[in-house]
PDB file as gemmi writes it, atoms N, CA and C in Angstrom:
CRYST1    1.000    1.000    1.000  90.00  90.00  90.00 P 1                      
ATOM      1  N   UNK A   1       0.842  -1.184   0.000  1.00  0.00           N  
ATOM      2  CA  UNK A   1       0.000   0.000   0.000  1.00  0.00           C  
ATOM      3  C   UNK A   1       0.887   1.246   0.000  1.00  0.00           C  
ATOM      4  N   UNK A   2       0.413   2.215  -1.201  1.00  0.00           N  
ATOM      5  CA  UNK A   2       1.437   3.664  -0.828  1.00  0.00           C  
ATOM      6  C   UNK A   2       1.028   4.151   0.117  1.00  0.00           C  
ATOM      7  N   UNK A   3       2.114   5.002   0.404  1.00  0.00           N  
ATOM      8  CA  UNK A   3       2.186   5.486   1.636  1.00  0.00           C  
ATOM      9  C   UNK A   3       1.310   7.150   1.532  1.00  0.00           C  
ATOM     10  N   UNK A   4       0.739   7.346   1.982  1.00  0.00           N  
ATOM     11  CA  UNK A   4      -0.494   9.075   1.426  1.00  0.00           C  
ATOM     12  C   UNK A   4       0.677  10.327   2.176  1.00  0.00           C  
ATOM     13  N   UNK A   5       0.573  10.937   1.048  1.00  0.00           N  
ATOM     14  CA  UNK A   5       1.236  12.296   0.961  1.00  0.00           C  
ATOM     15  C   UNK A   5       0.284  13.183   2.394  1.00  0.00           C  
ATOM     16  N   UNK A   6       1.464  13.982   2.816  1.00  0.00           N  
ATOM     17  CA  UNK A   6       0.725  14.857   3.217  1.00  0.00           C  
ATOM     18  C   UNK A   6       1.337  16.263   2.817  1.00  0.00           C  
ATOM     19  N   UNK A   7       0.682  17.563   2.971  1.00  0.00           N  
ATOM     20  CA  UNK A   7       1.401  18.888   2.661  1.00  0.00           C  
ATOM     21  C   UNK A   7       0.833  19.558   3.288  1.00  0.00           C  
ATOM     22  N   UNK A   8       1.332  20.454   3.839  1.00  0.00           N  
ATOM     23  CA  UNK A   8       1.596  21.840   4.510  1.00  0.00           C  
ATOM     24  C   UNK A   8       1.164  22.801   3.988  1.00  0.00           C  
ATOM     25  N   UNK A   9       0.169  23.547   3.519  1.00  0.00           N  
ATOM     26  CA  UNK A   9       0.686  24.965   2.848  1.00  0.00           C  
ATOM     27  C   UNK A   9      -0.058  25.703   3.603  1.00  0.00           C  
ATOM     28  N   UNK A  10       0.210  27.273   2.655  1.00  0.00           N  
ATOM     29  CA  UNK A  10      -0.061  28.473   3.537  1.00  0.00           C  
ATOM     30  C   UNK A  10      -0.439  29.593   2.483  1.00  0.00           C  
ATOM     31  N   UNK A  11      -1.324  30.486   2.772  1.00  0.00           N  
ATOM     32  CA  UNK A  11      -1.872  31.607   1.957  1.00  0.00           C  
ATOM     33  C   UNK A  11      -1.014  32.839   2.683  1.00  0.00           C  
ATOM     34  N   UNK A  12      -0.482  32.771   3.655  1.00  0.00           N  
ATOM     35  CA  UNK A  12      -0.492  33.974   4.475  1.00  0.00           C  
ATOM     36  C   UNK A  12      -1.203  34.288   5.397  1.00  0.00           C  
ATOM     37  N   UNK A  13      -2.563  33.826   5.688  1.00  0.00           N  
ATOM     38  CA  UNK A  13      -3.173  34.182   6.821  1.00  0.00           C  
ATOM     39  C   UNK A  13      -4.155  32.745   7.386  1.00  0.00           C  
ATOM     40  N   UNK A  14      -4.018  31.542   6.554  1.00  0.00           N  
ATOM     41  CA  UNK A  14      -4.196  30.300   6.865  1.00  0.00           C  
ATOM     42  C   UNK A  14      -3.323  29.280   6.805  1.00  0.00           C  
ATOM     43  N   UNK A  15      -3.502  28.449   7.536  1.00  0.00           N  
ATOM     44  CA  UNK A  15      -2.406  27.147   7.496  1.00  0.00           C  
ATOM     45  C   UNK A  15      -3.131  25.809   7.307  1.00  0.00           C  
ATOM     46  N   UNK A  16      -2.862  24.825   6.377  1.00  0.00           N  
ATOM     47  CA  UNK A  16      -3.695  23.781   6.339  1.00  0.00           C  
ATOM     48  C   UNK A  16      -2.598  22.483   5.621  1.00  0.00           C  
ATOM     49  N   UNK A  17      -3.306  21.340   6.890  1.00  0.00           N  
ATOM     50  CA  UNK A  17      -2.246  20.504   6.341  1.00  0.00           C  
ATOM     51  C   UNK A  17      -3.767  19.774   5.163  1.00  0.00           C  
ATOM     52  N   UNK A  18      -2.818  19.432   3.744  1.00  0.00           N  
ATOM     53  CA  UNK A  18      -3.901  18.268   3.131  1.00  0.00           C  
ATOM     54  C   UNK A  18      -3.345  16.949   3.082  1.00  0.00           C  
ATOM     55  N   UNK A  19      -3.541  15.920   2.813  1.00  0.00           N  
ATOM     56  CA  UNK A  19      -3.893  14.828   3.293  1.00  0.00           C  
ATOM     57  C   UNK A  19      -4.438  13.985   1.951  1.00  0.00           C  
ATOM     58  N   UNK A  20      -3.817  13.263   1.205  1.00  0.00           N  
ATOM     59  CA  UNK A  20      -4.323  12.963  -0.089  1.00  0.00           C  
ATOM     60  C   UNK A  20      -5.244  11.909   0.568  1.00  0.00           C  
ATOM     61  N   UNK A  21      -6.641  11.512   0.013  1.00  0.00           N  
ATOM     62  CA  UNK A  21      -8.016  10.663   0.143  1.00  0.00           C  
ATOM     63  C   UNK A  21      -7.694   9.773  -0.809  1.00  0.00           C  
ATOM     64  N   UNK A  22      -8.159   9.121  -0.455  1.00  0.00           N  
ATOM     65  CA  UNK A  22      -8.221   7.342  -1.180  1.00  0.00           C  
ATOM     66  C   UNK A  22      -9.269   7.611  -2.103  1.00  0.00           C  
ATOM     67  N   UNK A  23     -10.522   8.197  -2.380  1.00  0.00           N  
ATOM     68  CA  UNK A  23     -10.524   8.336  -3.052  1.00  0.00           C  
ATOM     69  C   UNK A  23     -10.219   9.481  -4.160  1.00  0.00           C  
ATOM     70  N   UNK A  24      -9.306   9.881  -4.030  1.00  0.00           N  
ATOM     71  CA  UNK A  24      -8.717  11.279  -4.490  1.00  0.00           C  
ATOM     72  C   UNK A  24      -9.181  12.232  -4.029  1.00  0.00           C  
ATOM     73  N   UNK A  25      -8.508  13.480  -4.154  1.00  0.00           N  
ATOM     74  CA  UNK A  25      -8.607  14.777  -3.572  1.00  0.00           C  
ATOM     75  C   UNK A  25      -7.829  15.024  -2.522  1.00  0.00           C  
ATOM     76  N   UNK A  26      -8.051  15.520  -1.520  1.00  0.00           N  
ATOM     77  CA  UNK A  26      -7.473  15.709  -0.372  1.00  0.00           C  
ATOM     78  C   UNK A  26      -8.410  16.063   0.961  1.00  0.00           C  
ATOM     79  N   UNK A  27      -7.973  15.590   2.158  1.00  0.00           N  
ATOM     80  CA  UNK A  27      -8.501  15.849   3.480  1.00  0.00           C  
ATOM     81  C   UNK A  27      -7.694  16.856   3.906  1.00  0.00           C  
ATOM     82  N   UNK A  28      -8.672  18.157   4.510  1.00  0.00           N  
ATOM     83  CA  UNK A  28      -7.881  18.970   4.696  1.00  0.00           C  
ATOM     84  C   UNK A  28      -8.157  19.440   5.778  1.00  0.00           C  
ATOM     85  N   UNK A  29      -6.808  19.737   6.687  1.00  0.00           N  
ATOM     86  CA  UNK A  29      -7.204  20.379   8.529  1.00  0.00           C  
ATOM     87  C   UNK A  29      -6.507  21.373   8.586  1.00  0.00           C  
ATOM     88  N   UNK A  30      -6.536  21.939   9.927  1.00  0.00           N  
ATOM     89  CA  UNK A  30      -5.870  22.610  10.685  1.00  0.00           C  
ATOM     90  C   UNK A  30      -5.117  22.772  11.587  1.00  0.00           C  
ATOM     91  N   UNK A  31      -3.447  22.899  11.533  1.00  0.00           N  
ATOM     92  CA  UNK A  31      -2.794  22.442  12.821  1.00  0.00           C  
ATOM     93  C   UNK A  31      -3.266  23.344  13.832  1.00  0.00           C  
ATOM     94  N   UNK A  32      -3.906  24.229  13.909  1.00  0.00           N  
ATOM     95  CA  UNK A  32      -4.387  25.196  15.054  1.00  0.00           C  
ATOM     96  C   UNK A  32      -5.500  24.917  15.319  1.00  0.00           C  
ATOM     97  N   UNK A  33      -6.817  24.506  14.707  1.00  0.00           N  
ATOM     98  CA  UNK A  33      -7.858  23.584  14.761  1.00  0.00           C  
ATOM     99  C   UNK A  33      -8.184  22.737  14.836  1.00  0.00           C  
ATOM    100  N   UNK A  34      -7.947  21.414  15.805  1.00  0.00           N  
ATOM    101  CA  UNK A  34      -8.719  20.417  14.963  1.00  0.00           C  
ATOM    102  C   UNK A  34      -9.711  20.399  14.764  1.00  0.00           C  
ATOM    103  N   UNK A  35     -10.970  20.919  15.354  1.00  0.00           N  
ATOM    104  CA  UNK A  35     -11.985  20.571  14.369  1.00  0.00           C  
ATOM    105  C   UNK A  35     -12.173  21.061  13.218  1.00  0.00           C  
ATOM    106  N   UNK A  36     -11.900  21.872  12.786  1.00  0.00           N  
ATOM    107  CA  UNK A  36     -11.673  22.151  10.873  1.00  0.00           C  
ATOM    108  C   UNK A  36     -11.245  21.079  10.350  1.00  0.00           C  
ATOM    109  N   UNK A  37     -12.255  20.298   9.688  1.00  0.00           N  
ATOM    110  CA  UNK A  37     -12.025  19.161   9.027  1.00  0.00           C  
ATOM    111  C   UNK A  37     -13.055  19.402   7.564  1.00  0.00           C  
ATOM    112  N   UNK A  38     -12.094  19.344   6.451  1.00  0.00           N  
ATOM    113  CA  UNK A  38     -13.289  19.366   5.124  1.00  0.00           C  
ATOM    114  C   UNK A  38     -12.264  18.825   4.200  1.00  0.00           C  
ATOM    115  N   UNK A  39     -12.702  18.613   2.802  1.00  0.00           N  
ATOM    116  CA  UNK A  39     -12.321  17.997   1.615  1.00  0.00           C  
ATOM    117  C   UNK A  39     -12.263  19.076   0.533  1.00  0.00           C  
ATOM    118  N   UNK A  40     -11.230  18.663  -0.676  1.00  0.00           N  
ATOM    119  CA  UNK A  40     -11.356  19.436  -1.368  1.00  0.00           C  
ATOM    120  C   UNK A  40     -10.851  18.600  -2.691  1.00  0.00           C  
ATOM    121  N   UNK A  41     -10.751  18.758  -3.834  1.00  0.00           N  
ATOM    122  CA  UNK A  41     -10.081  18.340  -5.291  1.00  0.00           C  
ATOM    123  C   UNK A  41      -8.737  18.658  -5.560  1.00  0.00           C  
ATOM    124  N   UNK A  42      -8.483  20.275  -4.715  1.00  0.00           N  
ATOM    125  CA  UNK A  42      -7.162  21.157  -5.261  1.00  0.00           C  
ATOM    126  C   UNK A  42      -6.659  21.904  -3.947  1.00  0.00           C  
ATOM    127  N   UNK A  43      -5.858  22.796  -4.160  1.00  0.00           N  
ATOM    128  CA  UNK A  43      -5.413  23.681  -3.140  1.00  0.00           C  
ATOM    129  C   UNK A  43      -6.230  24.512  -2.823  1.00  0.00           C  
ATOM    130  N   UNK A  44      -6.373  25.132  -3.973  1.00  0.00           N  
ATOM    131  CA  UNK A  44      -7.837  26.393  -4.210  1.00  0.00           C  
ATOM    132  C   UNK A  44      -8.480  26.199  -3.382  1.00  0.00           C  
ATOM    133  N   UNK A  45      -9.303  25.405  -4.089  1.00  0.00           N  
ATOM    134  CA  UNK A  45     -10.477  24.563  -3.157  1.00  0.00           C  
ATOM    135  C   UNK A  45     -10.447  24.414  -1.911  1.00  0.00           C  
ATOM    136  N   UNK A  46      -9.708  23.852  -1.652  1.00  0.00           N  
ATOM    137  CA  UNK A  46      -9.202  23.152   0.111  1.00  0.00           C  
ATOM    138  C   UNK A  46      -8.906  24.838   0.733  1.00  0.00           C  
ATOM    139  N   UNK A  47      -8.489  26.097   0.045  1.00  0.00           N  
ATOM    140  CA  UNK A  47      -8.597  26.808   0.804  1.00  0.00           C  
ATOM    141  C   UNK A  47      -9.934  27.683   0.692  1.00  0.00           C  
ATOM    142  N   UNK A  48     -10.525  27.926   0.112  1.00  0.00           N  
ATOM    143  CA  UNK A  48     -12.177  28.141   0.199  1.00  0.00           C  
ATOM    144  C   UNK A  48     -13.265  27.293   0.883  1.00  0.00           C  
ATOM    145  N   UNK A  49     -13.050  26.081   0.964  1.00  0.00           N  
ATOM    146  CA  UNK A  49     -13.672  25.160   2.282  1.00  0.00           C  
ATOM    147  C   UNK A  49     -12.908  25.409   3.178  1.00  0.00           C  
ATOM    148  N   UNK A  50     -12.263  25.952   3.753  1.00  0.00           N  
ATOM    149  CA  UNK A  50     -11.092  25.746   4.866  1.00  0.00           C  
ATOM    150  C   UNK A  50     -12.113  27.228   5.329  1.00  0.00           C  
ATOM    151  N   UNK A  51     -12.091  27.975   4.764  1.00  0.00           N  
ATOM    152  CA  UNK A  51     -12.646  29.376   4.812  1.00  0.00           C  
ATOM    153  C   UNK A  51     -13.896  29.500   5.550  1.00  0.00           C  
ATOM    154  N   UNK A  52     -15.021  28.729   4.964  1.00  0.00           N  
ATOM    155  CA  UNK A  52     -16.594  28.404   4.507  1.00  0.00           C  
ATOM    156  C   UNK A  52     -16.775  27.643   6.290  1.00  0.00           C  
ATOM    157  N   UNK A  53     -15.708  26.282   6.568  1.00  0.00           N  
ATOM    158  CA  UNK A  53     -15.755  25.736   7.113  1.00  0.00           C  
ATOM    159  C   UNK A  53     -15.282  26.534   8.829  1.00  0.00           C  
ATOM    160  N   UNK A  54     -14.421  27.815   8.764  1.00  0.00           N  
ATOM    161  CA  UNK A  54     -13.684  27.769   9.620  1.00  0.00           C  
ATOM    162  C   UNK A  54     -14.913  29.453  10.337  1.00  0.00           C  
ATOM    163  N   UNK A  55     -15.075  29.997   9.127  1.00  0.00           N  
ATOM    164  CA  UNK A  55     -16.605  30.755   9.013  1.00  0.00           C  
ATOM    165  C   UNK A  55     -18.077  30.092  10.073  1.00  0.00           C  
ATOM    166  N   UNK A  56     -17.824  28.864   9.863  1.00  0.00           N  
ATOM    167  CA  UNK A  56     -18.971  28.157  10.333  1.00  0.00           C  
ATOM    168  C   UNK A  56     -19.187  27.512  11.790  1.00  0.00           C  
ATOM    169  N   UNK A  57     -17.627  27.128  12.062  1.00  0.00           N  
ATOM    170  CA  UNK A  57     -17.243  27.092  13.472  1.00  0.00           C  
ATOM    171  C   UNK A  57     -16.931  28.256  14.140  1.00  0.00           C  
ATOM    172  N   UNK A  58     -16.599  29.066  13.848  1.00  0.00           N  
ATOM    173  CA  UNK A  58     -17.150  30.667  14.499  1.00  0.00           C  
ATOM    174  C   UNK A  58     -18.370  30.493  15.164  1.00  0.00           C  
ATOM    175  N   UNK A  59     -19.173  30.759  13.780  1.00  0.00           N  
ATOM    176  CA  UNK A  59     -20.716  30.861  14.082  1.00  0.00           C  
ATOM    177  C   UNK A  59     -21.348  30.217  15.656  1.00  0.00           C  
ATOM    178  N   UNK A  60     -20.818  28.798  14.954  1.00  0.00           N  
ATOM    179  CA  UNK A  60     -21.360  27.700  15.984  1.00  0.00           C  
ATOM    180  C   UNK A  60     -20.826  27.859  17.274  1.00  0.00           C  
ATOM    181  N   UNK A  61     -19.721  28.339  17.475  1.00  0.00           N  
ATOM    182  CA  UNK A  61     -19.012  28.587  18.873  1.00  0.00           C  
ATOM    183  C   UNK A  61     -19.276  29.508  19.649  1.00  0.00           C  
ATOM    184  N   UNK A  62     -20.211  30.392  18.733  1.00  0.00           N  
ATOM    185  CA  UNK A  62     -20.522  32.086  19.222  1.00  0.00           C  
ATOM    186  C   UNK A  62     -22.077  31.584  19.755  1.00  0.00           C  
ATOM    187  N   UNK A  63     -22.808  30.743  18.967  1.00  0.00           N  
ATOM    188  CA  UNK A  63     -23.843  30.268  19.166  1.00  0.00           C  
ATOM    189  C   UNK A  63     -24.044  29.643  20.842  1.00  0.00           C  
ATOM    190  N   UNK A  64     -23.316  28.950  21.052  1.00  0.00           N  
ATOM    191  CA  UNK A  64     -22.764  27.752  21.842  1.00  0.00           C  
ATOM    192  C   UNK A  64     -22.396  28.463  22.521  1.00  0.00           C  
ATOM    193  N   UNK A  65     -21.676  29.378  22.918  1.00  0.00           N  
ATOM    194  CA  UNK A  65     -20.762  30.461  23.912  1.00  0.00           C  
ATOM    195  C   UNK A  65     -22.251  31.028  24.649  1.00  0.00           C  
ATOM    196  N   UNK A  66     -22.881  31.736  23.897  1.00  0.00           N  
ATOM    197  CA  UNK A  66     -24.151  32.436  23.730  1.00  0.00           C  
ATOM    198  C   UNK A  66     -25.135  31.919  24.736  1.00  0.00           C  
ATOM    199  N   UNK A  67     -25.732  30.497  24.429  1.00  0.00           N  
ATOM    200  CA  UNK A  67     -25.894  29.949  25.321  1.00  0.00           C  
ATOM    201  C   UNK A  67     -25.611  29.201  26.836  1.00  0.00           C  
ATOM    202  N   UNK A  68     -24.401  29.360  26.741  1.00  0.00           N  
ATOM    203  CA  UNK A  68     -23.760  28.531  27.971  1.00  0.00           C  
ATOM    204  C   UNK A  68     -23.864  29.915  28.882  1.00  0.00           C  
ATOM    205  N   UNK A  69     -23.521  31.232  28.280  1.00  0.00           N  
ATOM    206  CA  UNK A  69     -23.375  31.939  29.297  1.00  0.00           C  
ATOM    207  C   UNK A  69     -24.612  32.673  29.719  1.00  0.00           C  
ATOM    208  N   UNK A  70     -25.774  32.616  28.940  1.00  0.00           N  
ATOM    209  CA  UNK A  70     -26.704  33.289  29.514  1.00  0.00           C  
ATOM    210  C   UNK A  70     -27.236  32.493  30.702  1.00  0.00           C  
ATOM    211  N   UNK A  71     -28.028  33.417  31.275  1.00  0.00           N  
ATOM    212  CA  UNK A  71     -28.765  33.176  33.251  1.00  0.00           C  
ATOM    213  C   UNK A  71     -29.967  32.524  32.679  1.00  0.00           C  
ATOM    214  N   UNK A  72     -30.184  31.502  33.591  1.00  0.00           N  
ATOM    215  CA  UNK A  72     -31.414  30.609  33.548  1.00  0.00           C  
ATOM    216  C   UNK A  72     -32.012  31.022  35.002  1.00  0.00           C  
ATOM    217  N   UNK A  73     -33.187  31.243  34.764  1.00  0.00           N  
ATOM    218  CA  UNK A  73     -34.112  31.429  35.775  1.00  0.00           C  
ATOM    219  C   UNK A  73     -33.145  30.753  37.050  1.00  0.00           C  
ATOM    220  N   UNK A  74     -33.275  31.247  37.970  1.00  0.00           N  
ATOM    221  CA  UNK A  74     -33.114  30.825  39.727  1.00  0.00           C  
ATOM    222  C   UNK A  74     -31.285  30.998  39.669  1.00  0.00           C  
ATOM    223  N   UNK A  75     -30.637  31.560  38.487  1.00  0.00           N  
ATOM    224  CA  UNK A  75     -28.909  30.762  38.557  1.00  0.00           C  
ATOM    225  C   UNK A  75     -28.698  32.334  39.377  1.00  0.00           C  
ATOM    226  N   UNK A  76     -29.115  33.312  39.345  1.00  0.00           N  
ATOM    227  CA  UNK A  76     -28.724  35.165  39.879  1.00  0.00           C  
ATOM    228  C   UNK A  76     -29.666  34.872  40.789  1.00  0.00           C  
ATOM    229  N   UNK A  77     -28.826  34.868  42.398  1.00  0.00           N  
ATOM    230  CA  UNK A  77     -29.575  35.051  43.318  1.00  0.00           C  
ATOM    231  C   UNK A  77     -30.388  36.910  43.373  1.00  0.00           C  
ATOM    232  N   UNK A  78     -31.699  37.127  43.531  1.00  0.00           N  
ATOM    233  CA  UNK A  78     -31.806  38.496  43.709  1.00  0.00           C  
ATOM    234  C   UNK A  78     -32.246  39.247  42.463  1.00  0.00           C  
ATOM    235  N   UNK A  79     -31.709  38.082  41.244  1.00  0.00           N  
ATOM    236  CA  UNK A  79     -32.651  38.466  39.963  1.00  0.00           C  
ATOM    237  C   UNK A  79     -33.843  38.383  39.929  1.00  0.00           C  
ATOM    238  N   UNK A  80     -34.872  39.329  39.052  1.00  0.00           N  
ATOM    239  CA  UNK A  80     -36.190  39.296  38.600  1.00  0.00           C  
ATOM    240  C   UNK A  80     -36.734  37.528  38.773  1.00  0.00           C  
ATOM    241  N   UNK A  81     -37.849  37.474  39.233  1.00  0.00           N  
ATOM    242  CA  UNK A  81     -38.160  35.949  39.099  1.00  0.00           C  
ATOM    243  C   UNK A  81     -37.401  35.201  39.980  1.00  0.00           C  
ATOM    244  N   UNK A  82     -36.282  35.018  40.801  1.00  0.00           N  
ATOM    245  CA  UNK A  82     -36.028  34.283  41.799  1.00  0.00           C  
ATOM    246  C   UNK A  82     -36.425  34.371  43.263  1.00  0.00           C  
TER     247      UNK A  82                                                      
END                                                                             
C-alpha cells in the first residue's frame, strides 16, 4: 500500500495541512484547529472550504458560547423571578 502524501501549505493568513483521500482529492485540517475538518479536489479549493468551514465554526461557537453563558431562571440570586 502507498504510503499518502501529506502537505503543509499556507496563503499567508491560513495554514492547512492536506492529506491525499483514497478516493482522491485531499482531506484537509488545521494544525491550530482540529476541528476544521473538510475535503477538497485542489489547493484552491481546500482553501475556500477551509474558509466556509472555519466561518462556520465561528458561528457555531458564538452560538454555543451564547448559550452557555446566559442566566437561567433561579442561577442570579436576587434576579427578577427568583
Amino acid at each position: 500500500m502507498a504510503r499518502k502524501r501529506r502537505y503543509t501549505v499556507s496563503d499567508g493568513k491560513l495554514v492547512l495541512v492536506l492529506e491525499e483521500a483514497e478516493e482522491g482529492g485531499y482531506v484537509v485540517t488545521s494544525p491550530f484547529d482540529p476541528e476544521l475538518i473538510t475535503q477538497a479536489e485542489s489547493v484552491e479549493e481546500a482553501f475556500e472550504n477551509a474558509r466556509d468551514a472555519a466561518l462556520a465554526l465561528r458561528h457555531s461557537r458564538a452560538r454555543l458560547f451564547k448559550r452557555l453563558s446566559a442566566p437561567t431562571p433561579g442561577s442570579c440570586p436576587g434576579a427578577l423571578g427568583s
